[in-house]
MITOR-792705 format. One record per residue (C-alpha): residue number from 1; z negated, x, y. Coordinates in steps of 0.25 Angstrom, whole numbers. Layout:
<pts>
+-----+-------+-------+-------+
:   n :     w :     u :     v :
+-----+-------+-------+-------+
: NUM :     Z :     X :     Y :
...
+-----+-------+-------+-------+
</pts>
This chain:
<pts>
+-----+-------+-------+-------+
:   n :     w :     u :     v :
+-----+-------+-------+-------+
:   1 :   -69 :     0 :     0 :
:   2 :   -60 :     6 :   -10 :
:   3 :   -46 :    -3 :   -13 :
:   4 :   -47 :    -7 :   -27 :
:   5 :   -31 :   -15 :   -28 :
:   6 :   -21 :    -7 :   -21 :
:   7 :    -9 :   -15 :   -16 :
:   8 :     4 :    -7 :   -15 :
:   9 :    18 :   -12 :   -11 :
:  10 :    30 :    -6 :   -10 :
:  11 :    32 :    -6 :     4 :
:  12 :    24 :   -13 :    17 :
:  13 :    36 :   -22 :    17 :
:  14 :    27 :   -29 :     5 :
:  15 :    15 :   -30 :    15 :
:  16 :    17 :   -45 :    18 :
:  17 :    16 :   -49 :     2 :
:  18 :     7 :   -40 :    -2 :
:  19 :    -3 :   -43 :     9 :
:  20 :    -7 :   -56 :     0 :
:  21 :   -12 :   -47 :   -10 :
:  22 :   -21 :   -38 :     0 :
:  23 :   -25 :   -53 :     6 :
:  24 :   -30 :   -58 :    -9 :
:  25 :   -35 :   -43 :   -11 :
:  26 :   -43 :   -44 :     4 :
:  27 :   -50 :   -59 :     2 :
:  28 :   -55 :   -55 :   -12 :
:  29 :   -61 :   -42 :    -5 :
:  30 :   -54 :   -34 :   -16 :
:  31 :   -51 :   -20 :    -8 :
:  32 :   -37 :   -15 :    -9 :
:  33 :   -28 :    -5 :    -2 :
:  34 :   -12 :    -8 :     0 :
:  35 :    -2 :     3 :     0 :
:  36 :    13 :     3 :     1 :
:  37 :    20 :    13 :    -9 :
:  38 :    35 :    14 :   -14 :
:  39 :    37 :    15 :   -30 :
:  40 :    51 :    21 :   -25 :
:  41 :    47 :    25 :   -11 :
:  42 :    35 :    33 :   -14 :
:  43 :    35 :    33 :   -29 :
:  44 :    24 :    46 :   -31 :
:  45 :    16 :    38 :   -20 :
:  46 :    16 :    26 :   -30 :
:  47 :    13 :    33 :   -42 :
:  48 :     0 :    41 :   -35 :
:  49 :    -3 :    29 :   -30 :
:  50 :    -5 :    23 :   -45 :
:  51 :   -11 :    37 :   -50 :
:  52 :   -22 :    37 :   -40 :
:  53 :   -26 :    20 :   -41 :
:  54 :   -36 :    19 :   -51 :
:  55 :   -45 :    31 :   -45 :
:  56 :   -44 :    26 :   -32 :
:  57 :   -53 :    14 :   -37 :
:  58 :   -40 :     5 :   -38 :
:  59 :   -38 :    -7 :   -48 :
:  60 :   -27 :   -15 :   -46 :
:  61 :   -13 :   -12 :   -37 :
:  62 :    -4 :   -22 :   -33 :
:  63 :     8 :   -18 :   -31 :
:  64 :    19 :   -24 :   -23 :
:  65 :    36 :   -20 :   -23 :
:  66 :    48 :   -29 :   -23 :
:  67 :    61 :   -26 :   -26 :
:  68 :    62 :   -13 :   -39 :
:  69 :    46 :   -15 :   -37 :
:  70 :    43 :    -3 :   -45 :
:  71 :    29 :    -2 :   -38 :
:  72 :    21 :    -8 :   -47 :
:  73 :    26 :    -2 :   -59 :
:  74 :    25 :    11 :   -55 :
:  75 :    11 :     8 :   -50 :
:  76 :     7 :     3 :   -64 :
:  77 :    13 :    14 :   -68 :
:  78 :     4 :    25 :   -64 :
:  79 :    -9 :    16 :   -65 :
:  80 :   -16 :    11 :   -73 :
:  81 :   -24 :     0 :   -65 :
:  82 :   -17 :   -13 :   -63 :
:  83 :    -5 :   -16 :   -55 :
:  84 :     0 :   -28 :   -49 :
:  85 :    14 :   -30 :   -45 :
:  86 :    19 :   -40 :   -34 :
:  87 :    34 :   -40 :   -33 :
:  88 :    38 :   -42 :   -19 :
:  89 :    50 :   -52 :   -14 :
:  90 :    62 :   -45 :   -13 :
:  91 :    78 :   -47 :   -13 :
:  92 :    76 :   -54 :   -27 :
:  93 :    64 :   -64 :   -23 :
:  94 :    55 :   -54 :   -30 :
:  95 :    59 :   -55 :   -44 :
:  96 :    66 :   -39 :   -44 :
:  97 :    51 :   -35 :   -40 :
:  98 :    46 :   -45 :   -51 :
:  99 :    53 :   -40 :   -60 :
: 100 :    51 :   -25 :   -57 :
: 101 :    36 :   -27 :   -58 :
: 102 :    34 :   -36 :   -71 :
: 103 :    44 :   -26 :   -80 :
: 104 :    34 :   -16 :   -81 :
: 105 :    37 :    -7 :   -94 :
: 106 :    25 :    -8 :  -104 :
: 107 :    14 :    -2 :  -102 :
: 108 :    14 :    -2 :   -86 :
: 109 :    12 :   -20 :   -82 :
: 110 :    10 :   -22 :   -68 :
: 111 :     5 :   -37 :   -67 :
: 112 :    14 :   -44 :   -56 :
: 113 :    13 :   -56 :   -48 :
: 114 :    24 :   -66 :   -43 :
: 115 :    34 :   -61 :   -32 :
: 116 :    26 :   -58 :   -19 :
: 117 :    14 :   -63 :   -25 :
: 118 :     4 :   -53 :   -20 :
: 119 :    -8 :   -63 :   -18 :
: 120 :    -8 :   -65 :   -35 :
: 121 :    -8 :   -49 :   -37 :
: 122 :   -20 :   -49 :   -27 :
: 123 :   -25 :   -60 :   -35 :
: 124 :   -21 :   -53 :   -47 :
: 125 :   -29 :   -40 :   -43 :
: 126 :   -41 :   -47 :   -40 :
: 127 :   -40 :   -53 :   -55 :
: 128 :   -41 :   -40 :   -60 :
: 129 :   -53 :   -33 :   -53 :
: 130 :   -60 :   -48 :   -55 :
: 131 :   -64 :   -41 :   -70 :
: 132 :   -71 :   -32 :   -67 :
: 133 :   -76 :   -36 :   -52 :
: 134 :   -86 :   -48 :   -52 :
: 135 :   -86 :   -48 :   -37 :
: 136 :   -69 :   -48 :   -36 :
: 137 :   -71 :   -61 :   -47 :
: 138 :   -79 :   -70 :   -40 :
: 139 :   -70 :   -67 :   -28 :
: 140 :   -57 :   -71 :   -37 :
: 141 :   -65 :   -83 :   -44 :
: 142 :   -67 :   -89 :   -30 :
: 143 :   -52 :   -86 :   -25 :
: 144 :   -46 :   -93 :   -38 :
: 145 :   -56 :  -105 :   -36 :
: 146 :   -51 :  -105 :   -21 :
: 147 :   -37 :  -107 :   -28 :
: 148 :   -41 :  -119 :   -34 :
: 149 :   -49 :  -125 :   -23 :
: 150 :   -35 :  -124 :   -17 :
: 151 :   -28 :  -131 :   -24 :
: 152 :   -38 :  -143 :   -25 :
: 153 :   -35 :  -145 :   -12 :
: 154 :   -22 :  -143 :   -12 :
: 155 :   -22 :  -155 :   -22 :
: 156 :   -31 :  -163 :   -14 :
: 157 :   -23 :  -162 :    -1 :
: 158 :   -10 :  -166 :    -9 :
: 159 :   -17 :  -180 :   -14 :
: 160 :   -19 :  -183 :    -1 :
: 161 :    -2 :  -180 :     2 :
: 162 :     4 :  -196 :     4 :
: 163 :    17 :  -200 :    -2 :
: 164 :    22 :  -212 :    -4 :
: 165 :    25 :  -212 :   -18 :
: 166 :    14 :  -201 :   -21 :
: 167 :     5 :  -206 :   -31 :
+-----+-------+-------+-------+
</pts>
């Protein structure tokens, strides 16, 4: 089995969101590898990284950072395959690395989800190999249709919550 989404974060200290990600990845049997690699720390890493992922059989990377949060950029930078950014919870609530990943320059977008939100980029990932993977779609139809299953229930369960003055 050959990964074909890599998650990368800046540091293992991202493990515990970023695990949300390989979870929704792992139950839509998507295969996917995570690294850990520095856009500052280990910047010629990063940048071989990016070079190398399309002929390694790679379609989509999410990448994590927080604070600066130069990682996704500089991923997008060096490929052309698609590149999701998930800024990570930091000193400002996220909004530094949020704002670091949506102000691309032309020419190089790296979509972005909310502040820790790295269940909607694994979501997100799986979206995109949906149109050309008929096998990947049908899992994502029955995920989306569990969503709303969900919330009928959730909806059911609340009409049967007594108040006195709930009508």
């Amino acid at each position: 089995m050959k990964p074909i989404v890599s998650i990368i974060m800046g540091s293992t200290s991202d493990l515990p969101v970023m695990e949300k990600a390989a979870k929704q990845l792992n139950d839509m049997q998507v295969p996917f590898e995570m690294n850990a690699l520095s856009a500052h720390r280990t910047p010629s890493e990063v940048e071989q990284f990016a070079r190398e992922a399309e002929g390694r059989g790679l379609k989509v990377i999410i990448a994590a950072a927080g604070m600066a949060a130069a990682l996704p950029g500089v991923i997008a930078a060096n490929t052309t395959l698609p590149v999701i950014g998930v800024p990570i919870k930091g000193l400002l609530d996220g909004l530094d690395a949020m704002l670091s990943i949506i102000q691309m320059p032309p020419g190089i977008p790296v979509a972005t989800v909310g502040v820790n939100a790295a269940q909607n980029a694994g979501i997100l990932a799986v979206e995109m190999l949906a149109l050309s993977d008929a096998a990947i779609r049908e899992r994502l139809a029955t995920f989306k249709k569990g969503l709303s299953e969900k919330i009928v229930k959730a909806n059911a369960e609340l009409a049967e919550v007594k108040y006195e003055y709930k009508v």
